[in-house]
C-alpha positions as CSV (number, residue, x, y, z in Angstrom):
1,X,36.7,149.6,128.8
2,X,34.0,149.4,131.4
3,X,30.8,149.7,130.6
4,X,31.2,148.9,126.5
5,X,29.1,145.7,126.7
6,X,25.1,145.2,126.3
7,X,23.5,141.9,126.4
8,X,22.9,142.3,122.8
9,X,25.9,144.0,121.5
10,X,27.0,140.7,119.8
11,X,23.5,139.3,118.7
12,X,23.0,141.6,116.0
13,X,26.1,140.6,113.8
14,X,26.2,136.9,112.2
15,X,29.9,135.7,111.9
16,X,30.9,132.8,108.9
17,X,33.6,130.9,110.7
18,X,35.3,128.5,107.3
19,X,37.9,126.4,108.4
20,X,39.0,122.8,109.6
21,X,36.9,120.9,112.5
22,X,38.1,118.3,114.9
23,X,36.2,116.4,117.3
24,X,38.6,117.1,120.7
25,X,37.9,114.0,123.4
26,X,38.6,113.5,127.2
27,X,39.3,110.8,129.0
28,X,39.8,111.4,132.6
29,X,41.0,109.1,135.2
30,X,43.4,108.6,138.1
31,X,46.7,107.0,138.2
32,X,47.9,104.9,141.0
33,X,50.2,102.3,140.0
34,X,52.4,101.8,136.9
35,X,52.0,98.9,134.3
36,X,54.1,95.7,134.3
37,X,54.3,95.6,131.0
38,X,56.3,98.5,130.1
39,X,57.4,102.0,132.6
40,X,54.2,103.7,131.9
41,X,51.3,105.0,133.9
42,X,48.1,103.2,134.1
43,X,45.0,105.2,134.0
44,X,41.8,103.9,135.2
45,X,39.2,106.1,133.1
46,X,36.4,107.2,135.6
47,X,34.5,109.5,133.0
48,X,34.6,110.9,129.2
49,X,34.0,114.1,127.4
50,X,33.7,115.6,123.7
51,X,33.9,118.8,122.1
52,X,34.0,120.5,118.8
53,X,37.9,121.6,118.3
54,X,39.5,123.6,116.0
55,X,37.0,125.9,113.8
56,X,33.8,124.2,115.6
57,X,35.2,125.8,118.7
58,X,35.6,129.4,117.4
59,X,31.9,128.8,116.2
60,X,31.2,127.8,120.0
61,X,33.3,131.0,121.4
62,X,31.5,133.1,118.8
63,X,27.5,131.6,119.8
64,X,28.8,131.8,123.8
65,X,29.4,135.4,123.0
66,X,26.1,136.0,121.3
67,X,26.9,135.9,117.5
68,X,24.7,133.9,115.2
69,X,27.1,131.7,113.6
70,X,27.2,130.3,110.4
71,X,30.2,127.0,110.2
72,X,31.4,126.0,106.7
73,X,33.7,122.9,106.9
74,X,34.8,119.5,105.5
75,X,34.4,116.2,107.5
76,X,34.9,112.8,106.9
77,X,31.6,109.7,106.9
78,X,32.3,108.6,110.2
79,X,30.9,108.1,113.8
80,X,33.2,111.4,114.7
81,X,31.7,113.6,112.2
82,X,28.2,112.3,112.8
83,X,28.9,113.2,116.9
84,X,30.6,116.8,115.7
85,X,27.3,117.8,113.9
86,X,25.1,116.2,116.7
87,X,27.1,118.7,119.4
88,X,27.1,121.8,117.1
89,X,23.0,121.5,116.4
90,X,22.6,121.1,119.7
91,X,24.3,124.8,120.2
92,X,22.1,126.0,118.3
93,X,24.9,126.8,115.3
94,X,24.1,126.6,111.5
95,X,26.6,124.3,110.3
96,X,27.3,123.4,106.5
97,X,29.3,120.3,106.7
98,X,30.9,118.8,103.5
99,X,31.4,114.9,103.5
100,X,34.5,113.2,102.3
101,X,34.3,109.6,102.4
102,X,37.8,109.7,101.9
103,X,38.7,111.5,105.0
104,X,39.1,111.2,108.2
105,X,37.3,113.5,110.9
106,X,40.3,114.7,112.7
107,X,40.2,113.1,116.2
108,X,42.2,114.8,119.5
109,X,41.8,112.4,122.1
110,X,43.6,113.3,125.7
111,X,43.9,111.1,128.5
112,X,43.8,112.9,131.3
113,X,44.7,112.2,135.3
114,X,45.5,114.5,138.1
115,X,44.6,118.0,136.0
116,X,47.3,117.1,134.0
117,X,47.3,115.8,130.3
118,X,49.7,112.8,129.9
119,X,49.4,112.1,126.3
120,X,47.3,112.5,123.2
121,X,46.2,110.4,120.2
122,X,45.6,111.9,116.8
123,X,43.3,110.4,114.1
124,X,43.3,112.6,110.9
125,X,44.0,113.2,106.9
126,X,45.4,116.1,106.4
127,X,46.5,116.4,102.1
128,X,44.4,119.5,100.5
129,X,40.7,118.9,99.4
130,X,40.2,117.9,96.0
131,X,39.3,120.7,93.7
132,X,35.5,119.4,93.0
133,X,34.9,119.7,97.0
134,X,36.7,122.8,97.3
135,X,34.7,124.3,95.0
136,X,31.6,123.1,96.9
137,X,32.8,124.9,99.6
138,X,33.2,127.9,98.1
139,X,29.7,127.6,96.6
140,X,27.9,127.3,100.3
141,X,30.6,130.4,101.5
142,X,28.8,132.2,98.6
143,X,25.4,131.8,99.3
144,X,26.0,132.4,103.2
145,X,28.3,135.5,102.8
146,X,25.8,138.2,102.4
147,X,24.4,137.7,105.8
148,X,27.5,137.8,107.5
149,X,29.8,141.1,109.0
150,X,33.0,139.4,109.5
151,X,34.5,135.7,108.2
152,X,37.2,134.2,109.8
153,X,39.3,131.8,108.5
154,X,40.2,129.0,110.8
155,X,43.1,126.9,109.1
156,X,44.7,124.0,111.0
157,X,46.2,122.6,107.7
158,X,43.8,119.9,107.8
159,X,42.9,120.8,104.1
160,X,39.9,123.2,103.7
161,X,42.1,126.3,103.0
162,X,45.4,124.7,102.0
163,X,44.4,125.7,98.5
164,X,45.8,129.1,97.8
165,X,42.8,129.6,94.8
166,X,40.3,128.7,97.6
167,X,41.5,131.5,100.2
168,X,42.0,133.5,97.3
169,X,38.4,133.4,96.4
170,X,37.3,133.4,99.7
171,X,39.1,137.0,100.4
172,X,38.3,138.2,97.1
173,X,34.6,137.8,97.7
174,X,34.7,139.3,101.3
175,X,36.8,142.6,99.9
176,X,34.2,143.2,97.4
177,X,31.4,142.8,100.3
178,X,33.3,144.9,102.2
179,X,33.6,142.0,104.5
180,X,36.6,141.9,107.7
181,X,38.3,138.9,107.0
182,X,40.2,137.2,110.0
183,X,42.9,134.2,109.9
184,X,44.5,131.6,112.3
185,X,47.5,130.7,110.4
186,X,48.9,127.6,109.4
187,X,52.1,127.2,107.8
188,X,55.2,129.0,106.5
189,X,53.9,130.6,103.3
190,X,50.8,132.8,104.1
191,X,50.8,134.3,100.5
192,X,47.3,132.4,100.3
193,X,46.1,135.4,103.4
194,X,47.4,138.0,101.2
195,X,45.3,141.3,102.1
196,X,43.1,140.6,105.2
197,X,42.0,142.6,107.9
198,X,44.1,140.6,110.5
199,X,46.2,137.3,111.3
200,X,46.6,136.0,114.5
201,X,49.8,133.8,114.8
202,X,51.5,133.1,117.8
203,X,55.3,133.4,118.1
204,X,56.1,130.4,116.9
205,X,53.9,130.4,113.7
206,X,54.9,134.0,113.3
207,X,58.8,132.6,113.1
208,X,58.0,130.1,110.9
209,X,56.8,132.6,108.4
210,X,59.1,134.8,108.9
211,X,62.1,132.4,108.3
212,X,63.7,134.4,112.0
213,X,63.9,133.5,115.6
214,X,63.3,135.8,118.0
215,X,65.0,134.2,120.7
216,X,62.8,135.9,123.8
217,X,64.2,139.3,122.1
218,X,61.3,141.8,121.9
219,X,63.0,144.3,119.4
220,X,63.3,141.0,117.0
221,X,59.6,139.9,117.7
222,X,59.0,143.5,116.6
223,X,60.8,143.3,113.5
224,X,59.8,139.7,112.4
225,X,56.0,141.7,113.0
226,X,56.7,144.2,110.7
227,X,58.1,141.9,108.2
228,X,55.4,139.4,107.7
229,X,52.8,142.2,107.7
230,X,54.6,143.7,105.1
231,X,55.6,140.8,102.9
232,X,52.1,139.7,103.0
233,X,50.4,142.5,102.4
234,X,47.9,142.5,105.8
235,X,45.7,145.3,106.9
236,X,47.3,144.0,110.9
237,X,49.2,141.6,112.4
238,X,48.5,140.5,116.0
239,X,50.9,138.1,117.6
240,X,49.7,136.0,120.7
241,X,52.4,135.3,122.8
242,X,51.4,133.7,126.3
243,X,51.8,135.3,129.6
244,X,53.6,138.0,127.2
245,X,50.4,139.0,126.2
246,X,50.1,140.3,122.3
247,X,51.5,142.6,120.4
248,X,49.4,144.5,117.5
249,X,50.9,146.0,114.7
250,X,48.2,147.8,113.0
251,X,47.6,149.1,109.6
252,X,49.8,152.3,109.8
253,X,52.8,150.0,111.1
254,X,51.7,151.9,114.8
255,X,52.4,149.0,117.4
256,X,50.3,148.4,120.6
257,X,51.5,146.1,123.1
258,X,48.6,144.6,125.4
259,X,49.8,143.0,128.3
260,X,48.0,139.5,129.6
261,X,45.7,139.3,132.1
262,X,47.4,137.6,135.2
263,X,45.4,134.3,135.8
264,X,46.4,130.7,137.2
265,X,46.7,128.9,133.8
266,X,45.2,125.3,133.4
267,X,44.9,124.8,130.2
268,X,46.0,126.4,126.6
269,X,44.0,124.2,125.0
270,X,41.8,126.5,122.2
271,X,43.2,129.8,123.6
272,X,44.1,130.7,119.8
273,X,40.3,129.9,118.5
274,X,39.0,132.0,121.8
275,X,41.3,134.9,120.6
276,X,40.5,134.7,116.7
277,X,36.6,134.2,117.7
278,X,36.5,137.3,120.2
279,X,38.3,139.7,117.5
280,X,36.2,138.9,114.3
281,X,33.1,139.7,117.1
282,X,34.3,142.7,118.5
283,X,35.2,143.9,114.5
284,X,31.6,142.9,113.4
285,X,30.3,145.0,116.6
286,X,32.0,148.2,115.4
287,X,34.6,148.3,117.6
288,X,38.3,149.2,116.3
289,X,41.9,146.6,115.7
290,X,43.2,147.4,119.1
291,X,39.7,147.6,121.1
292,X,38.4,144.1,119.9
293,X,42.2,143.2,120.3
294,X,41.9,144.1,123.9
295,X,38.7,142.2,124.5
296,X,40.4,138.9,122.8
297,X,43.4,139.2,125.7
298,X,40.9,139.4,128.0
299,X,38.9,136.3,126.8
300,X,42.0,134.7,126.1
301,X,42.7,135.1,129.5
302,X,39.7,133.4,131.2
303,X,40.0,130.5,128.6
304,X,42.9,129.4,130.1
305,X,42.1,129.7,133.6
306,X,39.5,126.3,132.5
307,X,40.4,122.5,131.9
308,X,39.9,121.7,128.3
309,X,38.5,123.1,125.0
310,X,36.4,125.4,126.1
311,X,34.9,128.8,124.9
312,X,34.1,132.2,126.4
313,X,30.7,133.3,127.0
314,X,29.2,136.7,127.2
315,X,28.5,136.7,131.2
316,X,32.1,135.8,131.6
317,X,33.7,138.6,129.9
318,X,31.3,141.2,131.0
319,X,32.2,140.2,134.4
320,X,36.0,140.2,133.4
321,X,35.7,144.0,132.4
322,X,34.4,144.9,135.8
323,X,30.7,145.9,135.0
324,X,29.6,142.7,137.3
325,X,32.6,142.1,139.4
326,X,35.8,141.0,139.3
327,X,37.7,139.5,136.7
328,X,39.0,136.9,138.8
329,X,35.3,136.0,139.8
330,X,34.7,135.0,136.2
331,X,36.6,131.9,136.5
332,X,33.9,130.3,138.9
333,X,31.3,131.1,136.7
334,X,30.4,127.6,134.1
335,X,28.4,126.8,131.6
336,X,27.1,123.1,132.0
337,X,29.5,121.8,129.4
338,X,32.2,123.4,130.9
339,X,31.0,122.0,134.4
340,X,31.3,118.9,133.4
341,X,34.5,119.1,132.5
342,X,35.9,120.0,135.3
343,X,34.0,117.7,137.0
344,X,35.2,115.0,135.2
345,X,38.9,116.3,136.6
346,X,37.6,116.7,140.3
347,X,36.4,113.3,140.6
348,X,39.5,111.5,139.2
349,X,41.3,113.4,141.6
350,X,39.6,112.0,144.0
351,X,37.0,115.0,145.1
352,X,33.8,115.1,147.4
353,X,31.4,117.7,145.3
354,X,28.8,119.1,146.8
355,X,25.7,121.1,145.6
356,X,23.0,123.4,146.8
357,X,21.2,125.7,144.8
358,X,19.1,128.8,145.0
359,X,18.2,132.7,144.4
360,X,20.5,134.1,146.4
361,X,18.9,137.4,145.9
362,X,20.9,140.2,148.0
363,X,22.9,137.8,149.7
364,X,23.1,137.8,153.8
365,X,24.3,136.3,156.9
366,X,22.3,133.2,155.9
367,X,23.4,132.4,153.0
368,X,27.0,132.5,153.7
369,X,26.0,130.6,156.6
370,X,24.6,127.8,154.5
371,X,27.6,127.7,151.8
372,X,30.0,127.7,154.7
373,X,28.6,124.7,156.0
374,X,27.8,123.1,152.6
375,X,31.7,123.6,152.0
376,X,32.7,121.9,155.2
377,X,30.5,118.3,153.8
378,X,33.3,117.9,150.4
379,X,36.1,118.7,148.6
380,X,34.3,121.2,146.0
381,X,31.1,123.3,146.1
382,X,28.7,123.9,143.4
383,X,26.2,126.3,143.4
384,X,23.1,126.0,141.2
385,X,21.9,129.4,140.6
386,X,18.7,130.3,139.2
387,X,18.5,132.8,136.2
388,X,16.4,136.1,136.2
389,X,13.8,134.2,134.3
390,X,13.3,131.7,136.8
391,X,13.5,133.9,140.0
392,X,10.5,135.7,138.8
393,X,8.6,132.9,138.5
394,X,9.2,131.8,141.3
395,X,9.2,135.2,143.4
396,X,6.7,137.4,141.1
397,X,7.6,140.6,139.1
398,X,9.7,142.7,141.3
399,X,12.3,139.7,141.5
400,X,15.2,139.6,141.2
401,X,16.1,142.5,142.8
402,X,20.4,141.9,141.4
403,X,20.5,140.3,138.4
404,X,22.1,136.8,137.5
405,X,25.5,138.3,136.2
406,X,25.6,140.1,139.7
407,X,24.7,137.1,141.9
408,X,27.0,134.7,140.0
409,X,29.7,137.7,140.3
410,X,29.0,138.1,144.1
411,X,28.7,133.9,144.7
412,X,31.9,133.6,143.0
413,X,33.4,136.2,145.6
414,X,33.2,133.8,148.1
415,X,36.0,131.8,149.2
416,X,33.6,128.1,150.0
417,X,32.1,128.6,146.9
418,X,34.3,126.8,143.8
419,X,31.8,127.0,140.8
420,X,28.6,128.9,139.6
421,X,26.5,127.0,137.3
422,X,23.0,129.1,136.4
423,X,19.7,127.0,135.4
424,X,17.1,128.8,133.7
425,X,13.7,126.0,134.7
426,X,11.7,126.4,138.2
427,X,13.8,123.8,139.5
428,X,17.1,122.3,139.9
429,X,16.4,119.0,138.8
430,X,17.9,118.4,135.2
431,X,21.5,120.0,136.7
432,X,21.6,118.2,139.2
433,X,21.2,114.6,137.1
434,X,23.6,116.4,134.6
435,X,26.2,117.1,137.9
436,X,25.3,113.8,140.5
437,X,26.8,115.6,143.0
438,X,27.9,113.3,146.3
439,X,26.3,115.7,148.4
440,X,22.9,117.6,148.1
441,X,22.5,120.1,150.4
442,X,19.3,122.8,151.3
443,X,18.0,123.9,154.7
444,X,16.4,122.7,157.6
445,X,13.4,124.1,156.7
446,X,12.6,121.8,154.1
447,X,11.4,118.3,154.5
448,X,13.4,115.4,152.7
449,X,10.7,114.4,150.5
450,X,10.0,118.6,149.6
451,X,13.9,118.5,148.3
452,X,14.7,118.5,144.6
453,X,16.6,116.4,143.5
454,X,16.6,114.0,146.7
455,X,15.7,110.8,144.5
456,X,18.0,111.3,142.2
457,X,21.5,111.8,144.7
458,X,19.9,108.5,146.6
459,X,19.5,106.3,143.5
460,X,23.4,106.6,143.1
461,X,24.3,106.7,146.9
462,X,24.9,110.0,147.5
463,X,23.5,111.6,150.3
464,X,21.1,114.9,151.4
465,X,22.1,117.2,154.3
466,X,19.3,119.3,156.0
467,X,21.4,121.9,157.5
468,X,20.2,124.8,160.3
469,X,19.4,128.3,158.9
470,X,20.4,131.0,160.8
471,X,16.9,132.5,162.0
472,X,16.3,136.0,160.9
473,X,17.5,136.6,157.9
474,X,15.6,136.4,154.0
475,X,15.6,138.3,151.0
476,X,12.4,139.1,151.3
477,X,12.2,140.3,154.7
478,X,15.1,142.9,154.0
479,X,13.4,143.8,150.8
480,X,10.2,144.7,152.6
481,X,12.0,147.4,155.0
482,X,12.7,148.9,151.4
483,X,9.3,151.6,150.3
């Protein structure tokens, strides 16, 4: 599938994503002693993190892909669904949030210590919405539907489409528009999904509807497949199922098997809202069941190769299908949010992180140079890497010469190098208060009060190196041998 993607293959085709939100929250800290009060761990917090979980994270894997999303869902009048808008707006995504003020916002908190998650704490309501707000909701999906070229249907059971009449209406309307219709099922009776284009259980849920166990059997899977689609009337069924990859059975009852991409796994967290959010886009780009299935393994598989909820972006699986490197190289490559994140795990494992930033425009002998020794000052190195935009203002019109998908693919390459984060203004200055780094690092041929940045690592006590820059070697020089 090399070669499919544009920049803008995504952008042109608005998603409506209806479905239950949760605010998901971090705490991360180290452990190094256990309570006296009871056999337990005590965590000293060192840092905290929210995200939108549940259907605000398909909306998030949908806008990282390019979509213009529109997010219909139900929250409670509380601090949690206040912060859930604020995040959401601040992406950018059109969100039409119905207030109960008899509901809880459903709340995930982790703690978190030594990349691992030792417990969570739920806060929630989960009984159906009354019928007044349902049909509310149904109102807004109405008047937002006709901009749309796919809906999916995001049910946690939290209550927004526990109402069979609501999903009924909802897939009624998007058959008569002519409208793909994806769900990620909750429950045993999916009667209320009758005839959509496509549900996306994994094995358990699948089980569960089917009334069988599989038992690891793949002939059984098959079957219990075959049944629910059946029994349910579904256009396809595609079943996630872990390093197992998915299996598709498509309209026709034909089955594809699609195995997973092999990738150190850190995390399932929102794996199943990456999956559900990369189908409904490839369908609404015109690609068929078992292509925008493909592309949903794939950006299932980078998902999990991050710490936390986090979604997909564009650059990420564009680099994952080889156009700009390989897939592996994607899972340097962060978005600030998901920077922080893992951040957040670095330092409460104890980690130096360093930083440096540049062009890195046809990389040489001197820049590996530089990261090597940049590496050698911490634990983890961060590169801050200036986007196309800002490379030519900075360097004029014939810069860059590779662009930022290719120098983020190339950076990630390298072994000293442990994360890509790409800044889009002249200079590094609001990433690197977002990061506070230990260690700032730039070359010898700057001054200490010329460095970006320099104030900011001192005001906390961290530190700048001035390192030596191999002589001979710059972008611009070899680009000049070049007619």
């Amino acid at each position: 599938m090399n070669g499919i993607f544009n920049q803008d293959i995504f952008s042109k085709n608005n998603v409506l994503v209806i479905g239950d939100v949760m605010l998901d929250r971090y705490q991360w800290g180290e452990v190094k002693r256990i309570s006296p009060e009871a056999p337990v761990p005590v965590v000293k917090v060192l840092g905290k993190t929210e995200v939108p979980g549940g259907a605000g994270n398909v909306a998030l894997n949908l806008s990282g892909l390019g979509c213009p999303v529109c997010l219909i869902a139900l929250c409670g009048a509380d601090e949690a669904g206040d912060r859930l808008k604020q995040i959401l707006d601040a992406k950018g995504i059109n969100t039409v949030f119905k207030v109960d003020a008899s509901r809880l916002t459903t709340t995930k908190t982790r703690v978190m210590a030594n990349n691992q998650q030792l417990f969570r704490l739920d806060e929630e309501k989960s009984e159906q919405t009354s019928p007044a707000i349902s049909q509310e909701i149904i109102k807004h999906f109405k008047e937002n539907l006709p901009s749309c070229r796919a809906v999916v249907m995001s049910d946690y059971g939290k209550g927004v489409l526990s109402s069979p009449e609501v999903c009924e209406q909802i897939i009624s309307m998007c058959k008569n528009a002519k409208i793909q219709v994806v769900v990620d099922p909750k429950g045993r009776d999916w009667e209320r999904y009758r005839g959509v284009t496509c549900v996306t259980p994994n094995t358990t849920e699948l089980e569960l509807a089917s009334g069988s166990e599989t038992e690891g059997n793949e002939q059984a899977l098959l079957d219990c497949a075959k049944y629910v689609k059946d029994r349910f009337g579904l256009e396809n069924l595609l079943v996630t199922r872990g390093p197992e990859g998915m299996c598709l059975v498509m309209n026709n009852n034909e089955i594809e098997t699609i195995s997973a991409e092999s990738r150190e796994v850190f995390d399932v967290s929102g794996a199943g809202d990456t999956v559900i959010a990369t189908l409904a886009a490839g369908l609404a780009a015109g690609f068929s069941i078992f292509e925008a299935a493909r592309i949903a393994n794939t950006a299932a598989g980078i998902v999990v190769g991050k710490l936390g909820t986090q979604p997909v972006t564009f650059s990420e699986l564009d680099m994952a299908f080889g156009r700009n490197g390989s897939d592996k190289n994607a899972a340097k490559i962060f978005t600030l949010d998901a920077a922080l994140i893992q951040i957040q795990a670095w330092r409460a494992a104890g980690k130096k992180i360093v930083f440096t930033n540049g062009c890195f425009d046809l990389l040489h002998p001197g820049h590996i140079d530089l990261l090597n020794q940049a590496s050698s000052f911490g634990d983890c190195l961060i590169i801050g890497l200036n986007t196309d935009a800002s490379v030519k203002r900075l360097k004029g019109g014939g810069r860059p010469i590779l662009n930022e998908h290719d120098r983020a693919a190339i950076l990630g390459a390298l072994e000293s190098v442990n994360m890509v984060v790409l800044f889009d203004e002249d200079t590094p200055l609001a990433l690197i208060k977002a990061l506070s780094p230990d260690i700032l690092v730039k070359g010898a041929d700057y001054r200490p009060e010329e460095v970006a940045g320099r104030d900011i690592v001192e005001s906390y006590g961290g530190e700048l190196r001035l390192v030596k820059l191999l002589e001979g070697y710059s972008t611009t020089r070899i680009a000049d041998r070049f007619p």
